[in-house]
mmCIF file of the N, C-alpha and C atoms, coordinates in Angstrom:
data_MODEL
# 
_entry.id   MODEL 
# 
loop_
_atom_site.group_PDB 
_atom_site.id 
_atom_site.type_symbol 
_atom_site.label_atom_id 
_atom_site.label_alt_id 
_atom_site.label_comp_id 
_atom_site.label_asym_id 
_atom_site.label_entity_id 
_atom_site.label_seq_id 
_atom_site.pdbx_PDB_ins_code 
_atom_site.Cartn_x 
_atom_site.Cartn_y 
_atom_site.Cartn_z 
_atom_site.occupancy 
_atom_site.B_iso_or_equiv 
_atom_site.pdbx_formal_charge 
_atom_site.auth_seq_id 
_atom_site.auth_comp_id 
_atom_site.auth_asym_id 
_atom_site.auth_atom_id 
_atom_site.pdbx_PDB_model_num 
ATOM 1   N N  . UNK A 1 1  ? 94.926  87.322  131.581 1.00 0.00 ? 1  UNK A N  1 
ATOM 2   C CA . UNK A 1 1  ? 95.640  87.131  130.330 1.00 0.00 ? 1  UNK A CA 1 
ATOM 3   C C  . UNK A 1 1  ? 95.234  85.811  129.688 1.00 0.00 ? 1  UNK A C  1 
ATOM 4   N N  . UNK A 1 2  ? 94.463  84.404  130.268 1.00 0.00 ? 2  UNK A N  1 
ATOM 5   C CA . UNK A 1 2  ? 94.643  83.499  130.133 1.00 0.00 ? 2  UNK A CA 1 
ATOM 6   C C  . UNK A 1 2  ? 93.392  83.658  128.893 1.00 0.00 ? 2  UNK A C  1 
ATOM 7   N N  . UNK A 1 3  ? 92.454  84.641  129.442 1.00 0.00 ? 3  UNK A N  1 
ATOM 8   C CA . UNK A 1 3  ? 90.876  84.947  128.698 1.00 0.00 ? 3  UNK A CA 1 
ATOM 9   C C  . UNK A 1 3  ? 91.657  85.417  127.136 1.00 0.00 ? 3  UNK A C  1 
ATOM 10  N N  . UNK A 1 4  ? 92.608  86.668  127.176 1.00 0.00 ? 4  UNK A N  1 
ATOM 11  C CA . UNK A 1 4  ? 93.338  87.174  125.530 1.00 0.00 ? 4  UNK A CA 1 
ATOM 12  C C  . UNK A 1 4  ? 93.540  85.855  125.085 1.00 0.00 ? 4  UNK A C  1 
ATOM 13  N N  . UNK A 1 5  ? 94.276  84.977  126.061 1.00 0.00 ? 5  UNK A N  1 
ATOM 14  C CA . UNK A 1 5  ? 95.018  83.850  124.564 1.00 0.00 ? 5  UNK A CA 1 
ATOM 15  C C  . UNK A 1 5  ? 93.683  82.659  124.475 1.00 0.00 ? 5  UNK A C  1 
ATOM 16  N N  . UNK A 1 6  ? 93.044  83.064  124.962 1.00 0.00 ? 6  UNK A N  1 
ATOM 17  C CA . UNK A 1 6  ? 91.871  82.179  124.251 1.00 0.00 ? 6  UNK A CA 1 
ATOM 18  C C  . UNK A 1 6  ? 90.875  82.812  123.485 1.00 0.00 ? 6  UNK A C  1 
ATOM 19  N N  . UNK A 1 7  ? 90.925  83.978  123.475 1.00 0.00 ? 7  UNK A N  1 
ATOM 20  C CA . UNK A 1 7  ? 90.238  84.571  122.189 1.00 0.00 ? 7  UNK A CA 1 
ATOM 21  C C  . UNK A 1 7  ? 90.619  85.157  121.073 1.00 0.00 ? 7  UNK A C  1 
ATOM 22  N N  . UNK A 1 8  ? 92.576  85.379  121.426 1.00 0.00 ? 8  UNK A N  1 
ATOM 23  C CA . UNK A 1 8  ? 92.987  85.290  120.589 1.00 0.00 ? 8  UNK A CA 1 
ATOM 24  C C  . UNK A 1 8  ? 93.216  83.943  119.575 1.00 0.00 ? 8  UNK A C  1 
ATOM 25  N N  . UNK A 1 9  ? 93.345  83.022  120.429 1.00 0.00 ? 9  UNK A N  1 
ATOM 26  C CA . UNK A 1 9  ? 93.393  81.442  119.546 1.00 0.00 ? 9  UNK A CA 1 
ATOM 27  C C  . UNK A 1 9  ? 91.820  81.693  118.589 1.00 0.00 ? 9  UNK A C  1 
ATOM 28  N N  . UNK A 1 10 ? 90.894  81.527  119.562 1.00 0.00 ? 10 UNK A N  1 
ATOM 29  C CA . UNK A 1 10 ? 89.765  81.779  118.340 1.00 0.00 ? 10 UNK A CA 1 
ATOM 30  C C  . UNK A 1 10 ? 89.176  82.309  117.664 1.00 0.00 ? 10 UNK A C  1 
ATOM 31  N N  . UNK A 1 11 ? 89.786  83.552  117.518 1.00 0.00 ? 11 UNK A N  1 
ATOM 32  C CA . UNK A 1 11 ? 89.618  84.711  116.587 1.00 0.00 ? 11 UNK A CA 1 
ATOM 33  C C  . UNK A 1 11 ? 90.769  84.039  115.105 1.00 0.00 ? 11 UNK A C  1 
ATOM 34  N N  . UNK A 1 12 ? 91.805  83.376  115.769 1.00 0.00 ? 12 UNK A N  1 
ATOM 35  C CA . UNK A 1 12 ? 92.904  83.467  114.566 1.00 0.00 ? 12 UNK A CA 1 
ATOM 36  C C  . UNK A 1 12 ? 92.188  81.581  114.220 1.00 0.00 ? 12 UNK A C  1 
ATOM 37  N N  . UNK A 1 13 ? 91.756  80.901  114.701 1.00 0.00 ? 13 UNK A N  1 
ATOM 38  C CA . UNK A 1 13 ? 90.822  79.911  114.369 1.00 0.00 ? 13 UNK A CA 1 
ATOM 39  C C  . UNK A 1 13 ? 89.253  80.043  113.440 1.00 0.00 ? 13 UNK A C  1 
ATOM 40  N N  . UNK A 1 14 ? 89.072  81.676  113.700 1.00 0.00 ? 14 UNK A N  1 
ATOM 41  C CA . UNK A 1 14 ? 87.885  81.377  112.800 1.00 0.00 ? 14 UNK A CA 1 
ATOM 42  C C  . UNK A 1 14 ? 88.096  82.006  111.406 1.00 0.00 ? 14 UNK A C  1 
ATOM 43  N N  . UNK A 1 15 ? 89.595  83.017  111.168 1.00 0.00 ? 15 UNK A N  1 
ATOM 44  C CA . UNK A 1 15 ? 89.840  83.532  110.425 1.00 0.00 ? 15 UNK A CA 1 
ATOM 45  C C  . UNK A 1 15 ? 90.915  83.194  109.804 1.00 0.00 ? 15 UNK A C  1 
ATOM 46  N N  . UNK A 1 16 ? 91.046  81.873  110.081 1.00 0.00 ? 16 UNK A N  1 
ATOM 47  C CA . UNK A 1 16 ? 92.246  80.980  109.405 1.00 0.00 ? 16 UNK A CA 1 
ATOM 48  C C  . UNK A 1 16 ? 93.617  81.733  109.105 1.00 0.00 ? 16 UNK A C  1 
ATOM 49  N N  . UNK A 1 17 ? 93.843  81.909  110.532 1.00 0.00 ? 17 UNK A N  1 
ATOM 50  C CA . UNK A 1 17 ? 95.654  82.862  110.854 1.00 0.00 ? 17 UNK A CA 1 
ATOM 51  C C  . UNK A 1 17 ? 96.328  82.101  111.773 1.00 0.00 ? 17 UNK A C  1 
ATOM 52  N N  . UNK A 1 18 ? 97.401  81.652  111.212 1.00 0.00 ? 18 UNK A N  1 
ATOM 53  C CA . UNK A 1 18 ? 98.550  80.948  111.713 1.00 0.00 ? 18 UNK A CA 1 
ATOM 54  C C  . UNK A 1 18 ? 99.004  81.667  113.178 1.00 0.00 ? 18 UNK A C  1 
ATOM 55  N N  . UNK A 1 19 ? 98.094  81.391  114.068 1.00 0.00 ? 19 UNK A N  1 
ATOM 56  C CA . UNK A 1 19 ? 98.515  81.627  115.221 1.00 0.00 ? 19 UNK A CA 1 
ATOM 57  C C  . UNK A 1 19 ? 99.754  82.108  115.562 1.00 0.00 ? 19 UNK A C  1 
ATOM 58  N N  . UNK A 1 20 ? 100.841 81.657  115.247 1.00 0.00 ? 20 UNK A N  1 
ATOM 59  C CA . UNK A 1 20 ? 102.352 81.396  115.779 1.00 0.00 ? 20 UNK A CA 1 
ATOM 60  C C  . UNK A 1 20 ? 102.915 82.895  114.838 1.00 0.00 ? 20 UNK A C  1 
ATOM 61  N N  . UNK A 1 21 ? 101.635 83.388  113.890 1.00 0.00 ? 21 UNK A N  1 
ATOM 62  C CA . UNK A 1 21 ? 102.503 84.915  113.437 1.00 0.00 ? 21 UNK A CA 1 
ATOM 63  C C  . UNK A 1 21 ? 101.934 86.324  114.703 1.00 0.00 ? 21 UNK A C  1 
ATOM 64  N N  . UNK A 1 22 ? 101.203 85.443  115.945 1.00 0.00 ? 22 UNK A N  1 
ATOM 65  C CA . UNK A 1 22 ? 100.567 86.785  116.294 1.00 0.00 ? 22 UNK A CA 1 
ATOM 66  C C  . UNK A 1 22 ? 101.369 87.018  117.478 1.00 0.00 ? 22 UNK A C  1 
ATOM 67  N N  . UNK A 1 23 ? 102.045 87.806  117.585 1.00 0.00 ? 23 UNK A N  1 
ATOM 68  C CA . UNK A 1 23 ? 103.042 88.535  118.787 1.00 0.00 ? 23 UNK A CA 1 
ATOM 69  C C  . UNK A 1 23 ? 102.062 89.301  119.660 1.00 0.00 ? 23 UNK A C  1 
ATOM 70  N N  . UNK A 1 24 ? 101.308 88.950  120.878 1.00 0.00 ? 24 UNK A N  1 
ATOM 71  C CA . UNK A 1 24 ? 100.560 89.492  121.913 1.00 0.00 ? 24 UNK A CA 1 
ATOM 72  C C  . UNK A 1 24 ? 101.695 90.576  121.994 1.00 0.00 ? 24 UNK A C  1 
ATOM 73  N N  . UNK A 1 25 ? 102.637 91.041  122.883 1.00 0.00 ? 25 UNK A N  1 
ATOM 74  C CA . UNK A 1 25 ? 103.306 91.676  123.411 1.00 0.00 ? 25 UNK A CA 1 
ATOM 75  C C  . UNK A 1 25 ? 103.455 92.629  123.083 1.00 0.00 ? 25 UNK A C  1 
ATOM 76  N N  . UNK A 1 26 ? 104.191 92.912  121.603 1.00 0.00 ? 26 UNK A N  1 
ATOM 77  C CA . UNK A 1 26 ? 104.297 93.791  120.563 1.00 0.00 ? 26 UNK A CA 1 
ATOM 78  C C  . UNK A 1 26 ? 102.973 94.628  120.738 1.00 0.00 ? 26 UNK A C  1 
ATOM 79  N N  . UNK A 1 27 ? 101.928 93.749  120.028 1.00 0.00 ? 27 UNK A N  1 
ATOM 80  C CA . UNK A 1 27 ? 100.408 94.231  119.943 1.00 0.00 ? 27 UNK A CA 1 
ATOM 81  C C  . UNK A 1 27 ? 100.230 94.928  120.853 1.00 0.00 ? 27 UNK A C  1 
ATOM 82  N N  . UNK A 1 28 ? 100.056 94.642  122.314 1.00 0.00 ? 28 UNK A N  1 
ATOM 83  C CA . UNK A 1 28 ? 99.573  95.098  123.304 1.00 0.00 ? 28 UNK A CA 1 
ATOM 84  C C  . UNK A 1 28 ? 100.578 96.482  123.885 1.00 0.00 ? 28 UNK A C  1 
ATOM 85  N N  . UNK A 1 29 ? 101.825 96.430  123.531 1.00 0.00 ? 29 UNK A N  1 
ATOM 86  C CA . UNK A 1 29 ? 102.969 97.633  123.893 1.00 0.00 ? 29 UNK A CA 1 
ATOM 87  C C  . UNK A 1 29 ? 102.515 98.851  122.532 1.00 0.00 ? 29 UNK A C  1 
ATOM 88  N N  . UNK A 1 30 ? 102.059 98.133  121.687 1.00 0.00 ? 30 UNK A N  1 
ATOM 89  C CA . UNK A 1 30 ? 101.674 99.080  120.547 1.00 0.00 ? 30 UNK A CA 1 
ATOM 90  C C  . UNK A 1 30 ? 99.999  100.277 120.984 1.00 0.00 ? 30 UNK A C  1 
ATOM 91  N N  . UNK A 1 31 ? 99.449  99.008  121.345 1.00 0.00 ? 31 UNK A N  1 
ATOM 92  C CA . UNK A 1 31 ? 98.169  99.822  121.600 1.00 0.00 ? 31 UNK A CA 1 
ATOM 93  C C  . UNK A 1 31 ? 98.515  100.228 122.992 1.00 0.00 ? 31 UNK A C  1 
ATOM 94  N N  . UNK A 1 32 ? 98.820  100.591 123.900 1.00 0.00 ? 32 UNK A N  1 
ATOM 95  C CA . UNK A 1 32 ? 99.481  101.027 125.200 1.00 0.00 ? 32 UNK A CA 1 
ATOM 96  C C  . UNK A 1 32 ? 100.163 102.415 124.736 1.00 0.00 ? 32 UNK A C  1 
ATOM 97  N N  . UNK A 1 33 ? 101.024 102.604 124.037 1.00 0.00 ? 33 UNK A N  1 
ATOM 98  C CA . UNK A 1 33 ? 101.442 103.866 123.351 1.00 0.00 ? 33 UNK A CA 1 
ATOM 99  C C  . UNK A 1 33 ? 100.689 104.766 122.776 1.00 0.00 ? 33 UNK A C  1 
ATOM 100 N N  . UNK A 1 34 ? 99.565  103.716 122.028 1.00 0.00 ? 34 UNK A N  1 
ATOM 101 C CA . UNK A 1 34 ? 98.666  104.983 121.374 1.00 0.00 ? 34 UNK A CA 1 
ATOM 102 C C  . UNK A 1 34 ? 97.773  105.561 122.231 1.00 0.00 ? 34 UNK A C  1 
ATOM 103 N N  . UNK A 1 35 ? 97.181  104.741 123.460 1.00 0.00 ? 35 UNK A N  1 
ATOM 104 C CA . UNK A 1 35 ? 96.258  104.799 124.358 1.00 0.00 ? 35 UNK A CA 1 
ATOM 105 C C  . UNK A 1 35 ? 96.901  106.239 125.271 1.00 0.00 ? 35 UNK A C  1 
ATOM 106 N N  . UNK A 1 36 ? 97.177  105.610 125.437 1.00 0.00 ? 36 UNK A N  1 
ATOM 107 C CA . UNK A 1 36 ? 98.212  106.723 126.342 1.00 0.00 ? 36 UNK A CA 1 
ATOM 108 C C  . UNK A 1 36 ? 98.852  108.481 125.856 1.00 0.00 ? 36 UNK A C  1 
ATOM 109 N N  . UNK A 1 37 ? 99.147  107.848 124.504 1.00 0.00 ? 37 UNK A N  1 
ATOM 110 C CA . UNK A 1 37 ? 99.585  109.626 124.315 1.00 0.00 ? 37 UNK A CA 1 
ATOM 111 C C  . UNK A 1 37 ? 98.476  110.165 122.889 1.00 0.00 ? 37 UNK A C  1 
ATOM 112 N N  . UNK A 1 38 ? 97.636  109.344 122.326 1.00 0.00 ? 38 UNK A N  1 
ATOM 113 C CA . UNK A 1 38 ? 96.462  109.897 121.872 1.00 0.00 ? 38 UNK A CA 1 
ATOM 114 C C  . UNK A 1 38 ? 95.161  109.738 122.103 1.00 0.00 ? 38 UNK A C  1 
ATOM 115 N N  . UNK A 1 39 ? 94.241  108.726 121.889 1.00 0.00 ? 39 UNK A N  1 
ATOM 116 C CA . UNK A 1 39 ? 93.345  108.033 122.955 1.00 0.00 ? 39 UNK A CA 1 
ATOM 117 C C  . UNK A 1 39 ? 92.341  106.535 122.995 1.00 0.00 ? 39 UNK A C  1 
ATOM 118 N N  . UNK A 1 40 ? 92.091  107.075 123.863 1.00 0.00 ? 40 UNK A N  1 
ATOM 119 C CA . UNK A 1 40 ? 91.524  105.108 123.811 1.00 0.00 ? 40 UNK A CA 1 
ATOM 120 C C  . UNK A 1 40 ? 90.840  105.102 122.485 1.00 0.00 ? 40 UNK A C  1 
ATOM 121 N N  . UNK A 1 41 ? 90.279  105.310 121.756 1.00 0.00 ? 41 UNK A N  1 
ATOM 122 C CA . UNK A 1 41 ? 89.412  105.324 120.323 1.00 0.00 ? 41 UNK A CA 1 
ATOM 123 C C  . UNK A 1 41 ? 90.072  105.394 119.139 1.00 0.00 ? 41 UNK A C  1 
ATOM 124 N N  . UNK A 1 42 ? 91.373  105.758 119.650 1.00 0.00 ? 42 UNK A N  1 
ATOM 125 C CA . UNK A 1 42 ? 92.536  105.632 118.483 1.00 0.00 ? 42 UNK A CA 1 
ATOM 126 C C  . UNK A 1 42 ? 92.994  104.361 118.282 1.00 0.00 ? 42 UNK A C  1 
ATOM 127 N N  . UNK A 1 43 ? 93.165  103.417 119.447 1.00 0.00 ? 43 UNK A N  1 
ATOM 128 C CA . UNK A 1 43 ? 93.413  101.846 119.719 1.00 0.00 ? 43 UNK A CA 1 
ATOM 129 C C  . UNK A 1 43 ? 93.334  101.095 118.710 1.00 0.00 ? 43 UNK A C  1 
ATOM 130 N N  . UNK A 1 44 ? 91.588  101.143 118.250 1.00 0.00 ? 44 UNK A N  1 
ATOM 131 C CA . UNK A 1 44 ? 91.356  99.916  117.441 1.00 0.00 ? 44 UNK A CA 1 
ATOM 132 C C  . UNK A 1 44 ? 91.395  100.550 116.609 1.00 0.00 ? 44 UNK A C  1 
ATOM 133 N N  . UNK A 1 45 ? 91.738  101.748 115.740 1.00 0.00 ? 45 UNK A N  1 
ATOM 134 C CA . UNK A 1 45 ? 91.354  102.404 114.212 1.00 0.00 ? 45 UNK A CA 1 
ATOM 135 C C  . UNK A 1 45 ? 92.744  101.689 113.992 1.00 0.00 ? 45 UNK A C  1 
ATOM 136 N N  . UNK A 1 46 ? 93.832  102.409 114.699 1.00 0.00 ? 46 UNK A N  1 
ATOM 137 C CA . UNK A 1 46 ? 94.826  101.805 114.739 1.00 0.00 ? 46 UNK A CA 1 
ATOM 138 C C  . UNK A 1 46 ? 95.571  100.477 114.665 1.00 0.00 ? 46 UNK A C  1 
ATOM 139 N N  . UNK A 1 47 ? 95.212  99.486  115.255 1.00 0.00 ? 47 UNK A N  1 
ATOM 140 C CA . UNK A 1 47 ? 95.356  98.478  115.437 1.00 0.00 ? 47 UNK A CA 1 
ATOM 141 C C  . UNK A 1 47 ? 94.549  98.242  113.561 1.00 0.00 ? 47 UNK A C  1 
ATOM 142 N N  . UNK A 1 48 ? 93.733  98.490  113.402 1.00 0.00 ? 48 UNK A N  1 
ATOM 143 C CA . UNK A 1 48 ? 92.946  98.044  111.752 1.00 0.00 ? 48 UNK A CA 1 
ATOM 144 C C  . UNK A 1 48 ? 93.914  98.409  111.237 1.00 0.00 ? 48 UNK A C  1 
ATOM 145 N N  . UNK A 1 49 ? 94.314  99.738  110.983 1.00 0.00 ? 49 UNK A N  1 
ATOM 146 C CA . UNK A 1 49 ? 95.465  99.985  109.885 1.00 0.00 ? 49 UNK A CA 1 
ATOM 147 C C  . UNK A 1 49 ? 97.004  99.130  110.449 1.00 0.00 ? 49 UNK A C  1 
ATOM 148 N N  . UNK A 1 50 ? 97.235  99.033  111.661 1.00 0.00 ? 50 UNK A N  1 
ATOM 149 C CA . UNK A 1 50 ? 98.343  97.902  111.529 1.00 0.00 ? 50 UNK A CA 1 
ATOM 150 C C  . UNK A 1 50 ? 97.948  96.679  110.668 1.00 0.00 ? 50 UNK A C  1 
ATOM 151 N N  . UNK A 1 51 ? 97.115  96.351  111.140 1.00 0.00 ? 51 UNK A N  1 
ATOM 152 C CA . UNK A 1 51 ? 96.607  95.225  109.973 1.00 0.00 ? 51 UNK A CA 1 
ATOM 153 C C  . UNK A 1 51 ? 96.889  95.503  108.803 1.00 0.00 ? 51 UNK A C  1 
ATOM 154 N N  . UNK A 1 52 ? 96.379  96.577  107.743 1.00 0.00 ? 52 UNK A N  1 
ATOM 155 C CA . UNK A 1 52 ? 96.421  96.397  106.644 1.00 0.00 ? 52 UNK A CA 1 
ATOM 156 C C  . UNK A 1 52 ? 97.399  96.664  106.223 1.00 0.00 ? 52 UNK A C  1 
ATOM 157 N N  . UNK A 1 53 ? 98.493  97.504  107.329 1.00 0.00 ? 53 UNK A N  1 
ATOM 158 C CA . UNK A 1 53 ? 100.100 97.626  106.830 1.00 0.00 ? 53 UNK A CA 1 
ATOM 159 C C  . UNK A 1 53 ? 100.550 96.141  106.857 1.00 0.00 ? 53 UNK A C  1 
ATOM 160 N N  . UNK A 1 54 ? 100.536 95.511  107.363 1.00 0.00 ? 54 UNK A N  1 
ATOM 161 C CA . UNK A 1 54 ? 101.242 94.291  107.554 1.00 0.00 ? 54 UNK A CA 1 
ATOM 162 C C  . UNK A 1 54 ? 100.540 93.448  106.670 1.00 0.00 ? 54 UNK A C  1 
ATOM 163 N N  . UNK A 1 55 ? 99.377  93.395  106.286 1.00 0.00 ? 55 UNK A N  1 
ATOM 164 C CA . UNK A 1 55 ? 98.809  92.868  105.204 1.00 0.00 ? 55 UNK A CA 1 
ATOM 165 C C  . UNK A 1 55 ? 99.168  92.953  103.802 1.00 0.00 ? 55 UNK A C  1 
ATOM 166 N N  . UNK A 1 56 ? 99.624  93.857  103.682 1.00 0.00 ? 56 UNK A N  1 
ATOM 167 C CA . UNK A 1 56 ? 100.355 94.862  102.393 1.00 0.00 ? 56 UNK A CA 1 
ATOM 168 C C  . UNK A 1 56 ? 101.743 94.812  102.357 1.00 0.00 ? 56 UNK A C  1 
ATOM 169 N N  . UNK A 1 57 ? 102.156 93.579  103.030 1.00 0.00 ? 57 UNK A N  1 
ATOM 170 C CA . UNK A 1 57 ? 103.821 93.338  103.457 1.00 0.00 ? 57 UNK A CA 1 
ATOM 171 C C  . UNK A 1 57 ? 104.952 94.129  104.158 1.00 0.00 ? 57 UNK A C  1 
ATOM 172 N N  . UNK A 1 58 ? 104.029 94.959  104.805 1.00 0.00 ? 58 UNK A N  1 
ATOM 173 C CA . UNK A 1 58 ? 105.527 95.663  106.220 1.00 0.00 ? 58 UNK A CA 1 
ATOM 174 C C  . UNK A 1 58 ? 105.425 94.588  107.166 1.00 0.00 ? 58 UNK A C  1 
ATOM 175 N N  . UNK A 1 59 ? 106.601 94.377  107.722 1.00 0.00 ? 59 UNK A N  1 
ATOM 176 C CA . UNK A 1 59 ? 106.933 93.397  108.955 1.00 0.00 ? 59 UNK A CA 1 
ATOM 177 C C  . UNK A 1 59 ? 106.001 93.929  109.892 1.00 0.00 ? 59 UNK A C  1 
ATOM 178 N N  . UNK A 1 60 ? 105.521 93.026  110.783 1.00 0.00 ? 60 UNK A N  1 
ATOM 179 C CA . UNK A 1 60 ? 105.078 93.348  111.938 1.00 0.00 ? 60 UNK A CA 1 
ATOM 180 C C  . UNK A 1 60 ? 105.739 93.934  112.837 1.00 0.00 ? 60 UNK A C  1 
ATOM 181 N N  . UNK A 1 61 ? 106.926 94.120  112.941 1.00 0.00 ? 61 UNK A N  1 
ATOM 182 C CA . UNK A 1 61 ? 107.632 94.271  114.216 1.00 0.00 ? 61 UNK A CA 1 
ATOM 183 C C  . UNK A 1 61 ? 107.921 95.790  113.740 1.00 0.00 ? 61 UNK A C  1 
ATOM 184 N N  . UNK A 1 62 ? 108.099 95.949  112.681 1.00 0.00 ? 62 UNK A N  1 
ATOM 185 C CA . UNK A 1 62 ? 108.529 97.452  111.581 1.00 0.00 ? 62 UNK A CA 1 
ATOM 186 C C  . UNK A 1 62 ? 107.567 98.588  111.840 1.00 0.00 ? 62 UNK A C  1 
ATOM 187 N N  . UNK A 1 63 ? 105.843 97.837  111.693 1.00 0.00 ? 63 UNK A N  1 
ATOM 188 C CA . UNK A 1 63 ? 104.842 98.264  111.748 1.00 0.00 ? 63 UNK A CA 1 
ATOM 189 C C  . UNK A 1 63 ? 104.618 98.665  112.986 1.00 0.00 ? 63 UNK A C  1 
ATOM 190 N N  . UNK A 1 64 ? 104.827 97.754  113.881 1.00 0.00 ? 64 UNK A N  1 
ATOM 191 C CA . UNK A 1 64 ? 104.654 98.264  114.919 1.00 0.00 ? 64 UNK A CA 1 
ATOM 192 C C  . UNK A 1 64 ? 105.362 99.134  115.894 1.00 0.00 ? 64 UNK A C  1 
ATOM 193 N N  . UNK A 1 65 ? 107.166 99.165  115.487 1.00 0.00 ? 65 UNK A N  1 
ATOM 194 C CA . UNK A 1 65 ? 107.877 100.191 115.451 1.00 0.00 ? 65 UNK A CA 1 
ATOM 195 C C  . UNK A 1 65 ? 107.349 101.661 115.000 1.00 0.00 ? 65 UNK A C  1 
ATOM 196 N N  . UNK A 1 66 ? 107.068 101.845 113.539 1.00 0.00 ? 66 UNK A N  1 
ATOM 197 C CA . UNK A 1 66 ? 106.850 103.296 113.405 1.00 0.00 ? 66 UNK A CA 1 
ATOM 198 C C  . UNK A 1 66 ? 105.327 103.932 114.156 1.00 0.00 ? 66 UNK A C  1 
ATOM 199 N N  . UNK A 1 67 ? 104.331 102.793 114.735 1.00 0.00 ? 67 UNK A N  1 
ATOM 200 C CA . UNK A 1 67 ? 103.026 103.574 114.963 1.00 0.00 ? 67 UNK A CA 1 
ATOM 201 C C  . UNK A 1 67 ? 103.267 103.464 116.652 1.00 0.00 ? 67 UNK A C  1 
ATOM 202 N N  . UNK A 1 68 ? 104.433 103.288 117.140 1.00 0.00 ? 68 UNK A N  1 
ATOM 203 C CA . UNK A 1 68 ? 105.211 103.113 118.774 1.00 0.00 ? 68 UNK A CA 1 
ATOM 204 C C  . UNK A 1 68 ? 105.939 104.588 118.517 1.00 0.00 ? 68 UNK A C  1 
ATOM 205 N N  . UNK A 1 69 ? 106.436 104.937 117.603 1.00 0.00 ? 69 UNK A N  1 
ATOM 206 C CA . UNK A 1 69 ? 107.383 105.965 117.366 1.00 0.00 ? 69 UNK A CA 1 
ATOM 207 C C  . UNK A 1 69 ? 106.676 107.055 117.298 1.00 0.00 ? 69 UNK A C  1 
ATOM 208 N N  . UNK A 1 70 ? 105.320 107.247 116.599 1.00 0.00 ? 70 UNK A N  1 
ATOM 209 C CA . UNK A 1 70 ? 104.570 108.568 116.248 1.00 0.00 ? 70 UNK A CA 1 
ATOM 210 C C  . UNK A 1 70 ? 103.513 108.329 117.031 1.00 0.00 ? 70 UNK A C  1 
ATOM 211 N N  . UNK A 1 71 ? 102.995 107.408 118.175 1.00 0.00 ? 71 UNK A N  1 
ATOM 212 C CA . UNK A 1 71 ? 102.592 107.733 119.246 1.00 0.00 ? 71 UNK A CA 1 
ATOM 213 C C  . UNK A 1 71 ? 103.502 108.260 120.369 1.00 0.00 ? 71 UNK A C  1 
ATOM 214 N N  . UNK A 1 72 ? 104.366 108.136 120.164 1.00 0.00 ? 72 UNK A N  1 
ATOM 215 C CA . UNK A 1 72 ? 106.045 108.376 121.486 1.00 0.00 ? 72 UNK A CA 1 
ATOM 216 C C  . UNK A 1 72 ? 105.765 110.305 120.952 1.00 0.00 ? 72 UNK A C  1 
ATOM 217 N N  . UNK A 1 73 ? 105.913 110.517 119.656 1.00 0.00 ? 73 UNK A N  1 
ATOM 218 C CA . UNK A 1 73 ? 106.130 111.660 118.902 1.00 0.00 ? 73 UNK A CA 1 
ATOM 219 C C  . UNK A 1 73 ? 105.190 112.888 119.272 1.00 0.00 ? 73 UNK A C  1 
ATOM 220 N N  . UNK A 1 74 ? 104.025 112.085 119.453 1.00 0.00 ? 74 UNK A N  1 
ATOM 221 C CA . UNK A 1 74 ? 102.712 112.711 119.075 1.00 0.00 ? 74 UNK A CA 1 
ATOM 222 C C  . UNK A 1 74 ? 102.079 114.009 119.941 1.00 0.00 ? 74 UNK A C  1 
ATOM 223 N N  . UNK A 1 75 ? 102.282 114.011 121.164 1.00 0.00 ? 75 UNK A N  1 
ATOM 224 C CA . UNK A 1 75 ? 102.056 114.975 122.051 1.00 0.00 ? 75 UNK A CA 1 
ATOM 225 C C  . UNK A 1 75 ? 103.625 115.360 122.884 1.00 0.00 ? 75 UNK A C  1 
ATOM 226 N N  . UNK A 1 76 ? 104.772 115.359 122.051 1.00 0.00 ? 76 UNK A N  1 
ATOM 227 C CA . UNK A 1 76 ? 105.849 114.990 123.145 1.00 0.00 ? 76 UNK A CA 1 
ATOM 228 C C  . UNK A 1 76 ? 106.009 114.612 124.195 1.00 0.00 ? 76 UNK A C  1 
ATOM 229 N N  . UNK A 1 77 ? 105.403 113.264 124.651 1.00 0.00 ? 77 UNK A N  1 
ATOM 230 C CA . UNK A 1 77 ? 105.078 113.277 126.068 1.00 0.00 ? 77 UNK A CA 1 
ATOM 231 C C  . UNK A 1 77 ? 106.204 112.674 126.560 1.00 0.00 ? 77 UNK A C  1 
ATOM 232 N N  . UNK A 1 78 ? 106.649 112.543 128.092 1.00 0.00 ? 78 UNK A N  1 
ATOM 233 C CA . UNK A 1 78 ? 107.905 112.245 128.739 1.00 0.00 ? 78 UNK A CA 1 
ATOM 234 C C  . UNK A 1 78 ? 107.585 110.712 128.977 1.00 0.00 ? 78 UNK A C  1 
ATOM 235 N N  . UNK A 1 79 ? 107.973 109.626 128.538 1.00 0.00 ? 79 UNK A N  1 
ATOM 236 C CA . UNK A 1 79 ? 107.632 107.881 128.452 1.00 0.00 ? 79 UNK A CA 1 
ATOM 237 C C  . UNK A 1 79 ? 108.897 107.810 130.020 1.00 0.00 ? 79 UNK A C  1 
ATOM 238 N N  . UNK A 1 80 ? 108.872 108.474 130.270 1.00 0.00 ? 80 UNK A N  1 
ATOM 239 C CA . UNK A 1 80 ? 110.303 108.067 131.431 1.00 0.00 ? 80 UNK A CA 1 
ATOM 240 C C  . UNK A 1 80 ? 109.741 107.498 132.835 1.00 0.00 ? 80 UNK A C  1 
ATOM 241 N N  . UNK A 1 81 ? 107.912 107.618 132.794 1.00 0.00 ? 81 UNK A N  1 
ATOM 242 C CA . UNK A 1 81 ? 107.790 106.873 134.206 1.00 0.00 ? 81 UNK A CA 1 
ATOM 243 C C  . UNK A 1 81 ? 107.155 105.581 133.760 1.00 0.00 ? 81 UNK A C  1 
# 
């Protein structure tokens, strides 16, 4: 984990992003949902359009609520283990 927050620091260092807006956790529970009940290649398309939702002023946490919700949705799969 120590390797993410150092490339996350310099990814949001070379693209001049206020570090302190990027929620690892969220992010990573987000792409974990999609991975899981649609597929690994969905991850990063995904993760781009979170971007541009949240770019376009939906909350992050909102954003990442509804694309947690319609991956949960998506194959009805049982999240219970």
């Amino acid at each position: 984990m120590d390797e993410l927050v150092k490339w996350t620091a310099a990814v949001c260092a070379e693209l001049g992003i206020d570090e302190t807006c990027l929620n690892r956790t969220m992010v990573l529970n987000m792409a974990h949902s999609v991975r899981k009940a649609v597929m690994p290649p969905a991850v990063p398309v995904t993760a781009y359009l979170f971007g541009i939702a949240v770019g376009r002023g939906l909350p992050p946490i909102e954003a990442a609520a509804r694309v947690d919700d319609l991956a949960r949705e998506w194959r009805g799969i049982d999240w219970s283990d």
